[in-house]
C-alpha positions in Angstrom: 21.7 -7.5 24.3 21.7 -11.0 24.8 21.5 -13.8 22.2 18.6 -16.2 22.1 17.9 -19.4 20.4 14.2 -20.0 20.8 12.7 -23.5 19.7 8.9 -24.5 19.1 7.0 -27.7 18.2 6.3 -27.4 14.3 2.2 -28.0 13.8 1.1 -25.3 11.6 -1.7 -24.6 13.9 0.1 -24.8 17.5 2.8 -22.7 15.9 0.5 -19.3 14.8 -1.0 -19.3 18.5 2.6 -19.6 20.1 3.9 -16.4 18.0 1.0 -14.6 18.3 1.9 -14.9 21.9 5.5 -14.3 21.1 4.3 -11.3 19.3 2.6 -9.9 22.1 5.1 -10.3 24.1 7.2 -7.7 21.9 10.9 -8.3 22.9 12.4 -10.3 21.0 14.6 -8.5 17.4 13.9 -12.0 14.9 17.1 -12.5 12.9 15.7 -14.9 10.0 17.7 -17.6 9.8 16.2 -17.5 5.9 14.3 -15.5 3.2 10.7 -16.4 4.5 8.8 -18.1 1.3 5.6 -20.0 1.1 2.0 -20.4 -0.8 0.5 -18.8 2.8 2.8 -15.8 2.7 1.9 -15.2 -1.1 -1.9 -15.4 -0.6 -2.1 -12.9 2.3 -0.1 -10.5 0.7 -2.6 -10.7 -2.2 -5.6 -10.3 0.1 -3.8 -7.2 1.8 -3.4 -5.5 -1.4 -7.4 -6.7 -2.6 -8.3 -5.0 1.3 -6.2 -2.0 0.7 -7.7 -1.0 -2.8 -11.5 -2.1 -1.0 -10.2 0.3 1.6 -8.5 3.3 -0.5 -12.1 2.9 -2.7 -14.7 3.6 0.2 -12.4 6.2 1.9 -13.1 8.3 -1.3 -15.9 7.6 -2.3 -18.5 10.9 -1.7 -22.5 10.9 -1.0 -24.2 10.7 -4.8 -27.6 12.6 -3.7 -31.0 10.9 -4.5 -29.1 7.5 -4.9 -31.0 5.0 -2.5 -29.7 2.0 -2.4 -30.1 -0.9 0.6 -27.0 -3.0 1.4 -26.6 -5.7 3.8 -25.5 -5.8 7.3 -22.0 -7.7 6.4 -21.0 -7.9 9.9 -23.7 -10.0 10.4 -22.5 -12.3 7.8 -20.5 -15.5 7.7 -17.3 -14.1 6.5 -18.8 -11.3 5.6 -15.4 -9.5 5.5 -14.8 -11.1 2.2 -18.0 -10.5 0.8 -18.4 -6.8 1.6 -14.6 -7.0 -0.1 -15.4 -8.6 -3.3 -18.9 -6.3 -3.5 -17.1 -3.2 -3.1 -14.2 -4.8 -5.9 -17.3 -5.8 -8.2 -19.1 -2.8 -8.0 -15.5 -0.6 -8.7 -15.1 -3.0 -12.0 -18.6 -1.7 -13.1 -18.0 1.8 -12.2 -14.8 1.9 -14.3 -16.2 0.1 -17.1 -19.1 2.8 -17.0 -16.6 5.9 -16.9 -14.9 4.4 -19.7 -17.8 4.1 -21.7 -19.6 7.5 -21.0 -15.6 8.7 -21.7 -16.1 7.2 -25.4 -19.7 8.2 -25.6 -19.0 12.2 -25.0 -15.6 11.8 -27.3 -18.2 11.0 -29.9 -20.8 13.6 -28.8 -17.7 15.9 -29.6 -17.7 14.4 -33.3 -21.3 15.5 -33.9 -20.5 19.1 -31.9 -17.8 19.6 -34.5 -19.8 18.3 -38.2 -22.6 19.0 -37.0 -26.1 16.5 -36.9 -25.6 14.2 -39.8 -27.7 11.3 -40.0 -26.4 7.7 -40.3 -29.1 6.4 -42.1 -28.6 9.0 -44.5 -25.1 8.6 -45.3 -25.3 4.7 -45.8 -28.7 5.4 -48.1 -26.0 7.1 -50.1 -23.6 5.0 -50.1 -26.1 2.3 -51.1 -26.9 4.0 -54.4 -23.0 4.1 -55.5 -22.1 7.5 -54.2 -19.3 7.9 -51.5 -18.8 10.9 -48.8 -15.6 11.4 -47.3 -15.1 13.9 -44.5 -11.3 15.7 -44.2 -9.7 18.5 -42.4 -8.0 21.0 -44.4 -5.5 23.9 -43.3 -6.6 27.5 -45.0 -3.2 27.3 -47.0 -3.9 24.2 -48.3 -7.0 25.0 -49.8 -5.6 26.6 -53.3 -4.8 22.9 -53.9 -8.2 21.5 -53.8 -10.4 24.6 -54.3 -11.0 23.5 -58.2 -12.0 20.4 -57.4 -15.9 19.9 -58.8 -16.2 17.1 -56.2 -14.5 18.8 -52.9 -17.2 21.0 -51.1 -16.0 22.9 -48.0 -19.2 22.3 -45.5 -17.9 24.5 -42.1 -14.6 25.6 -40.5 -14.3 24.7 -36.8 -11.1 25.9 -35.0 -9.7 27.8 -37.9 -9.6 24.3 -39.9 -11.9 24.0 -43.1 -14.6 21.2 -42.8 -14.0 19.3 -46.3 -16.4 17.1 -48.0 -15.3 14.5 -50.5 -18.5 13.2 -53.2 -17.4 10.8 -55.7 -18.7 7.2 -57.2 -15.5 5.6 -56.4 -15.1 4.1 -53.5 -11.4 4.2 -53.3 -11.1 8.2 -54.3 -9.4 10.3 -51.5 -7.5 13.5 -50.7 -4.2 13.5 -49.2 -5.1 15.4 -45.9 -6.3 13.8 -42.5 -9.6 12.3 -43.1 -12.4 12.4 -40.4 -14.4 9.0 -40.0 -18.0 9.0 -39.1 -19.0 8.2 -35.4 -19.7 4.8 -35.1 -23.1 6.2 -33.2 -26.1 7.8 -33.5 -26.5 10.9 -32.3 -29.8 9.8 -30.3 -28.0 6.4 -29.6 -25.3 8.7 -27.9 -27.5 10.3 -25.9 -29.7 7.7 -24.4 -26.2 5.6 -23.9 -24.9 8.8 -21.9 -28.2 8.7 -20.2 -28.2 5.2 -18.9 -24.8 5.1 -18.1 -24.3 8.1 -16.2 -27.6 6.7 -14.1 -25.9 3.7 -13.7 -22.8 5.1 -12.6 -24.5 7.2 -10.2 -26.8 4.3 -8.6 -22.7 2.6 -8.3 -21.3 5.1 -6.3 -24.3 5.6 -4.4 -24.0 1.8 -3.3 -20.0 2.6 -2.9 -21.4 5.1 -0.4 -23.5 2.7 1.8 -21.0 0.6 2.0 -18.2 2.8 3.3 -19.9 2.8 6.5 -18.6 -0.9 7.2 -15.7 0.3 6.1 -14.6 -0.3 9.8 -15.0 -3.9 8.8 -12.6 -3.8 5.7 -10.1 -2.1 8.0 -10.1 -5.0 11.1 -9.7 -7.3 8.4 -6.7 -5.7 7.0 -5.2 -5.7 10.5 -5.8 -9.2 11.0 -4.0 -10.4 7.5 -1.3 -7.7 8.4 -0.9 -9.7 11.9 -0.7 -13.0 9.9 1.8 -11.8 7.5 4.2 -11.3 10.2 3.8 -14.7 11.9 3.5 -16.3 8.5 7.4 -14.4 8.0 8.8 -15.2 11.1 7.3 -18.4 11.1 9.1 -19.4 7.9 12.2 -17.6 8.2 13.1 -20.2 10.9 14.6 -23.5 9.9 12.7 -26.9 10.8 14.6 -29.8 11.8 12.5 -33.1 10.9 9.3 -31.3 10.7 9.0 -31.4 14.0 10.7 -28.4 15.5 11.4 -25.1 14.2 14.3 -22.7 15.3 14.5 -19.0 15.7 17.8 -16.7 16.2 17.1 -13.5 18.0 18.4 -10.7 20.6 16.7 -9.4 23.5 17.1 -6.3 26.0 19.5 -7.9 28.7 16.7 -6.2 31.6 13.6 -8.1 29.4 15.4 -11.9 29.3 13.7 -12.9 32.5 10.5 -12.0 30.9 11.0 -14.3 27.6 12.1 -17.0 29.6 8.8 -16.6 32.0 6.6 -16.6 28.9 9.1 -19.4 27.3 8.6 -21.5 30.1 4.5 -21.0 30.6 4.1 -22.0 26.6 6.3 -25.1 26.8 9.7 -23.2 24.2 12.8 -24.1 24.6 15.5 -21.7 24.3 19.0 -20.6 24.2 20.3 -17.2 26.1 23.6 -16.1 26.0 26.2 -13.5 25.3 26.7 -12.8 21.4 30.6 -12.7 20.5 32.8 -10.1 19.4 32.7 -11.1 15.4 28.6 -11.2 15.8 28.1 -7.4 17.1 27.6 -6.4 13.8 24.2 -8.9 13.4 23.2 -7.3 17.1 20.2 -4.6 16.9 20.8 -1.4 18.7 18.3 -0.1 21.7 19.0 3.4 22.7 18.5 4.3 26.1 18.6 8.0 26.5 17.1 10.9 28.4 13.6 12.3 27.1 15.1 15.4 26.1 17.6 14.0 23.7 15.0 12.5 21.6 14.6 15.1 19.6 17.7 14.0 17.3 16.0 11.2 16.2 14.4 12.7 13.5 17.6 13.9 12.1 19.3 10.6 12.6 16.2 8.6 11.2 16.7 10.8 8.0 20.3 10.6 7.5 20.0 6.7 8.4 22.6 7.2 11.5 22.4 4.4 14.0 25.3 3.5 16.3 27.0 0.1 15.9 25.9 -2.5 18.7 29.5 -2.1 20.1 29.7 1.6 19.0 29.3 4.9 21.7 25.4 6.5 22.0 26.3 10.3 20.4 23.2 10.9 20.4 23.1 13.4 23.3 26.5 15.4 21.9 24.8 15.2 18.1 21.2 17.1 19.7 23.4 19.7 21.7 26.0 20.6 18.8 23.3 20.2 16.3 21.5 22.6 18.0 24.5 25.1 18.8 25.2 24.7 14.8 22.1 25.8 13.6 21.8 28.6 15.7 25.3 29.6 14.0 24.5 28.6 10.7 21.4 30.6 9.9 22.5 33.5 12.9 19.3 35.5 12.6 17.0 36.0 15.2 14.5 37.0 13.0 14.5 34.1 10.7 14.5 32.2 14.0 11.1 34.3 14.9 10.2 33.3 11.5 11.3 29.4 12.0 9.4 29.8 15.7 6.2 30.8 14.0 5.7 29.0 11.0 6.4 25.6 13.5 3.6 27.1 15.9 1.5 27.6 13.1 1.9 23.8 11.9 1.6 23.1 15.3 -1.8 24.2 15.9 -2.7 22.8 12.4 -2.7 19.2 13.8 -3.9 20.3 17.2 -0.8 20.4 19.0 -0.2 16.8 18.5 2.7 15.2 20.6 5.6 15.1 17.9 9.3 14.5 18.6 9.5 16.8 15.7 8.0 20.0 16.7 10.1 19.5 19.9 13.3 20.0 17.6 12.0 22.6 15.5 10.9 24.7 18.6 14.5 23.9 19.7 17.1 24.8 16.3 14.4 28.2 16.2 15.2 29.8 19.9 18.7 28.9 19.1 18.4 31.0 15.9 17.2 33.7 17.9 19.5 33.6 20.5 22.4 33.5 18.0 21.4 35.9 16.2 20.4 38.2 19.4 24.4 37.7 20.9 25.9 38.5 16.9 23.2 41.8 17.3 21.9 40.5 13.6 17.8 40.8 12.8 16.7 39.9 9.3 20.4 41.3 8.6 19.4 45.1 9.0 22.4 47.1 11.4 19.7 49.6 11.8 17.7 47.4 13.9 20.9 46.1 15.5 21.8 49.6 16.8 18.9 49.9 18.6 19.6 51.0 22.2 17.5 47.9 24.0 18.9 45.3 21.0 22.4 46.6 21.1 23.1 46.0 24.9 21.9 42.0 24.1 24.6 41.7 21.9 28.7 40.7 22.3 30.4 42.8 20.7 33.4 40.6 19.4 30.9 38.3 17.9 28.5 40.7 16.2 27.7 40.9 12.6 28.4 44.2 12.5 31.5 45.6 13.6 32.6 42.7 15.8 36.2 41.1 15.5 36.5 38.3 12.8 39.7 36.9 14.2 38.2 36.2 17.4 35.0 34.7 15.8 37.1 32.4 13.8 39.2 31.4 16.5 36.0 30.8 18.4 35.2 28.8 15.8 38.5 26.8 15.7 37.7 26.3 19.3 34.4 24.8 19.1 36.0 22.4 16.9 38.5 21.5 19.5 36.2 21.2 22.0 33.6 18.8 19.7 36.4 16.4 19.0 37.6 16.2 22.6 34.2 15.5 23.3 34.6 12.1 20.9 38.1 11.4 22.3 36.7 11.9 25.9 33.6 9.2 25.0 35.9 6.7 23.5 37.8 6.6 26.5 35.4 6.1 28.6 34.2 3.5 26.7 37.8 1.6 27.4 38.0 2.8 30.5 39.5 0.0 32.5 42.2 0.0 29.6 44.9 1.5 28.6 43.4 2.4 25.9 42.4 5.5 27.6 45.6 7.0 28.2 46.0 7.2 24.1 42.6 8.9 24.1 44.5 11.3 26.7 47.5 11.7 24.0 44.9 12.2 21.1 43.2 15.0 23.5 46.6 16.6 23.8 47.4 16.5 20.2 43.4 18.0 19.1 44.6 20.9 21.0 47.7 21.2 19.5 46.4 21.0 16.3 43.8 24.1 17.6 47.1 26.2 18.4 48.8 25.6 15.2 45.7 26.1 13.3 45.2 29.3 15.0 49.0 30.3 14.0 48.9 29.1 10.7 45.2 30.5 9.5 44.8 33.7 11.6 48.5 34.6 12.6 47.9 33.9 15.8 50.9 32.7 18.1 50.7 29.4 19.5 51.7 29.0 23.3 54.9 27.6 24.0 54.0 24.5 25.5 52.1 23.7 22.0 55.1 21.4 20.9 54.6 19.2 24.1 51.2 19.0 23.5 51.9 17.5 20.0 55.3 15.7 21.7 53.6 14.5 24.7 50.0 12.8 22.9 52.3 11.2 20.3 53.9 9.4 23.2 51.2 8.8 25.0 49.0 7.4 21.1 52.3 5.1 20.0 52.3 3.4 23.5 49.1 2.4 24.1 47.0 2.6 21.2 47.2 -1.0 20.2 47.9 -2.8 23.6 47.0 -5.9 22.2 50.0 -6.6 19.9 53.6 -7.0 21.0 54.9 -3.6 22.4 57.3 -2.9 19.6 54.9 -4.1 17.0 52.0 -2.0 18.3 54.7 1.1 18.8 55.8 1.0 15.3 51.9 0.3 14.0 50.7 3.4 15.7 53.9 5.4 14.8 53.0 4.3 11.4 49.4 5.9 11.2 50.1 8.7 13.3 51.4 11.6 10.6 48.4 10.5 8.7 46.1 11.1 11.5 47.3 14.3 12.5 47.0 15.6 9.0 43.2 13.9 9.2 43.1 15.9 12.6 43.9 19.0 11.0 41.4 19.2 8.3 39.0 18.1 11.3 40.2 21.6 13.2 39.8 24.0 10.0 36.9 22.2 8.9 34.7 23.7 11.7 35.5 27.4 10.1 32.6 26.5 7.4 30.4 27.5 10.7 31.9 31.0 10.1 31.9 31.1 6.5 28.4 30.4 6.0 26.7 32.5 8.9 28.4 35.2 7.6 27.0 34.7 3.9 23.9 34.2 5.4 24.1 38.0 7.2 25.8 39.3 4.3 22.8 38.2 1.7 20.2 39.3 3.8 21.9 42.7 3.7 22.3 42.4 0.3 18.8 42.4 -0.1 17.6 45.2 1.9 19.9 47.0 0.1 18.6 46.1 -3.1 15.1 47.1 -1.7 14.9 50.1 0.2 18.7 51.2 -0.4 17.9 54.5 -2.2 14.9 55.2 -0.2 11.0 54.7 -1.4 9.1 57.8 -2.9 6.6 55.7 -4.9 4.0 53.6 -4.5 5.5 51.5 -7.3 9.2 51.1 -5.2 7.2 50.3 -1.9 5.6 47.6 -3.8 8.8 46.3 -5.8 11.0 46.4 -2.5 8.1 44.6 -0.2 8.6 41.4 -2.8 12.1 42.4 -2.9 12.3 41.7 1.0 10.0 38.5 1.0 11.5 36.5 -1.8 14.7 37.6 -0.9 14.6 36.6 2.6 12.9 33.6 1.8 15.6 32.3 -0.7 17.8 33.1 2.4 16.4 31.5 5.2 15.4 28.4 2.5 19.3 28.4 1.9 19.7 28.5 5.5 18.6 25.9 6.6 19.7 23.7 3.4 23.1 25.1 5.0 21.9 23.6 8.3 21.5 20.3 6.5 24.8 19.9 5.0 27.0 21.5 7.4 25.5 20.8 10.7 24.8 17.4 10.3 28.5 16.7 8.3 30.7 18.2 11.5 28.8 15.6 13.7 28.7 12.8 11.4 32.2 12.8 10.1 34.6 14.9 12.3 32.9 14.4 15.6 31.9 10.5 15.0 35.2 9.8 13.0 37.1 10.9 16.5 34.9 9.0 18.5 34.8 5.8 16.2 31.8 5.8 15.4 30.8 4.4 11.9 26.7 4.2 12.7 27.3 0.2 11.1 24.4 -0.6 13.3 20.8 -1.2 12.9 17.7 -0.3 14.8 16.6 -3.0 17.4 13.1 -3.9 16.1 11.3 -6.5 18.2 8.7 -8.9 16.6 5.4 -6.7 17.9 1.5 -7.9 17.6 -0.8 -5.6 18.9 -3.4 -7.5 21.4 -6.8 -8.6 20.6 
């Protein structure tokens, strides 16, 4: 990446057309020199929300039959984007205001469907002569307490509640239960309001309807106050020096400076290029550069939020192939990796075989399921199906599920570890290859492999090679010498010496850690023969115990293979992200190089 100062007159006007070019362009990662803040910036984003509620409203709007209504050609009007915006706003307001209305109209239907049709007019010619009716809900229980009452008449039950009547000639005489107020409507007001409204709301979405066929219109719109929000925020998160200039800080792809300086020149910018320093890497964006294939870990890496510091290795390629080895040992079943294989065909063909980096990795983690689980002889965790003839010659016996040797398995494990962190060791020398830095990445090999032999002794009693002392003799050397080259020799000797039991130790736990590989494929094989033992153990001689061990088998095996891949989750993604990055010193402290892009007009 290089560093670029970029510099532009200041009119307002001159300035959106040289961005918008700018933004074409696509190159250059804007580093705001300041939050971006002004009236402009405030007023589009209000307009992009107004165009995105216009939009969300005509999307779902559906076809009201035998509602006509003409609407104008907006396109054809001056600034017709805003008026087809406000209509379809105006027209929303009413429609609400209308649901909410024919809402309180049937809540008051609902009054008269409960007490029945009283009259209005009646009740207040009543009350007119001095005589008051109160209406109350009463609980059967309650009753006894009102039931000799010469003014309390019980009028209906609805819902197993008694419909009370209070008739006195005071006005201010009550029971002490929940009393029921009249409607505040007519029973024929009610109905012609529910009438009109429910016409009107109709007629409403029918004009909602013809609209959403300029709903393309809404849409440009949006894209054209979504392109003016970013120049309006770039444009102000520069700094302007006397109103006349404005300043930008930025980084571009080394390979793509020629081409900012071509367009920088043609448009009359002046500009800075040059290297960033050491104590700015961390502002620097990062651009990957990798092979095709190895794009499929960016989906795992955009979840998790891992990107590589700008002075930090590219893992990406190790993460995709250990992921991948780690899943297959993980979950260890090839037929939860048929399963996996399926269900991502299946979503696969649901969106037409769409070009997804995504499918690409599931297709990937499910064949190496399968081929896992076809070497360890272990299908949906039944031995039965492992011993057959065909099956059985697939399989390696020391690392099958079923009667292979655990000692080797773990060691194997213990080994993939060593190998996975000499990986990181291997990378980070490279990267200091012209130092001597990467003759204490040579000691630090040594010692990983150590650290395999004594793990090896300690965990599984298996005796360490003689030479393993020189190994751990040998890469201490080799780490206090020349692991911090840039200090005075004793200084950097003693500083290394310093840190060094502590990274061992680290080192250690790094080694053992990888046995969690072991430890969880084998739960996974031993739950999913838990379960077909639960099912079909003791045989099935009813149709009842066919039926019970069929949902035995699918839930079962679908809590498993759901707490597979959680497994997958945690574990395969931890040994990459802390012991593999920790060895290769790799801290993903960096952020994703994300140019200032306008599409063309």
């Amino acid at each position: 990446m290089k560093k670029l100062l970029l510099f532009m007159s200041h009119p307002t006007n001159d300035m959106d057309e040289d961005l918008t070019v700018l933004g074409q362009l696509g190159l250059v990662h804007i580093k705001p020199f300041q939050p971006a803040k002004d009236d402009s910036i405030d007023r589009v984003q209000d307009r992009i929300k107004q165009l995105e509620k216009a939009i969300s409203i005509l999307d779902n709007c559906e076809e009201e039959t035998n509602a006509s209504v003409d609407v104008s050609n907006y396109k054809k009007i001056e600034r017709g984007d805003i008026a087809l915006l406000d209509k379809v706003l105006d027209i929303n307001k009413v429609n609400k205001h209308l649901e909410r209305q024919i809402a309180e109209y049937t809540k008051a239907q609902e009054w008269y469907d409960t007490w029945g049709k009283i009259s209005l007019d009646d009740i207040q010619a009543i009350n007119n002569k001095g005589v008051y009716l109160k209406l109350y809900e009463v609980s059967e229980k309650d009753m006894k307490t009102i039931h000799n009452q010469q003014n309390v008449k019980v009028v209906g039950q609805f819902n197993g509640v008694n419909q009370v009547a209070l008739i006195s000639e005071d006005k201010e005489a009550s029971l002490n239960f929940r009393e029921i107020e009249f409607s505040k409507y007519s029973q024929a007001e009610i109905e012609l309001a529910i009438t009109e409204k429910t016409a009107q709301l109709k007629e409403g979405k029918g004009h909602l309807f013809q609209l959403s066929k300029q709903n393309d219109l809404l849409k440009e719109a949006l894209a054209e106050r979504e392109r003016r929000l970013k120049v309006r925020t770039v444009q102000y998160g520069g700094i302007a020096f006397h109103d006349k200039v404005r300043c930008w800080e930025g980084f571009v792809p080394e390979d793509k400076v020629e081409s900012v300086v071509e367009v920088a020149d043609q448009n009359g910018w002046g500009y800075v290029v040059k290297e960033p320093r050491p104590d700015e890497y961390d502002q620097v964006p990062t651009l990957l550069k990798n092979p095709t294939w190895s794009h499929k870990i960016k989906p795992v890496m955009s979840f998790m939020g891992l990107v590589p510091g700008y002075d930090e290795i590219d893992v990406s390629k190790v993460f995709l192939i250990f992921f991948t080895f780690f899943t297959g040992i993980l979950v260890g079943d090839a037929g939860y990796g048929l399963i996996f294989f399926a269900l991502t065909l299946f979503a696969h063909w649901k969106t037409g075989f769409a070009k997804k980096i995504e499918f690409g990795l599931f297709y990937t983690l499910s064949v190496s399921v399968m081929i896992w689980g076809v070497l360890t002889g272990t299908y949906f965790g039944a031995e039965a199906i492992a011993n057959i003839p065909f099956l059985s010659q697939l399989k390696v016996q020391q690392l099958a599920s079923f009667g292979g040797d655990n000692l080797k398995i773990q060691q194997f494990m213990f080994m993939i570890g060593a190998i996975h962190l000499t990986i990181g060791h291997i990378q980070k020398g490279w990267k200091y290859l012209n130092t001597v830095l990467v003759i204490a990445q040579v000691g630090w090999i040594a010692i990983i492999w150590g650290l395999y032999f004594l793990v090896s002794q300690m965990v599984l009693a298996i005796p360490g090679p003689d030479y393993m002392v020189w190994l751990f003799a040998g890469g201490s050397v080799l780490v206090a010498l020349f692991s911090s080259p840039g200090h005075p020799i004793y200084k950097g000797i003693l500083s290394s010496l310093g840190n060094l039991p502590l990274n061992v130790i680290n080192g250690f736990s790094d080694v053992i850690s990888y046995i969690r590989l072991y430890a969880v494929g084998l739960s996974t094989v031993l739950m999913a023969s838990s379960f077909n033992d639960m099912a079909i153990g003791d045989g099935i001689t009813t149709i009842a115990s066919g039926i019970g061990a069929v949902l035995v088998l699918i839930l079962g095996h679908g809590l498993n293979m759901t707490l597979a891949a959680m497994a997958v989750l945690v574990h395969g993604v931890r040994l990459n992200m802390l012991e593999y990055a920790g060895h290769a010193s790799v801290e993903f402290s960096g952020s994703d190089y994300n140019p200032f892009k306008l599409k063309n007009k």
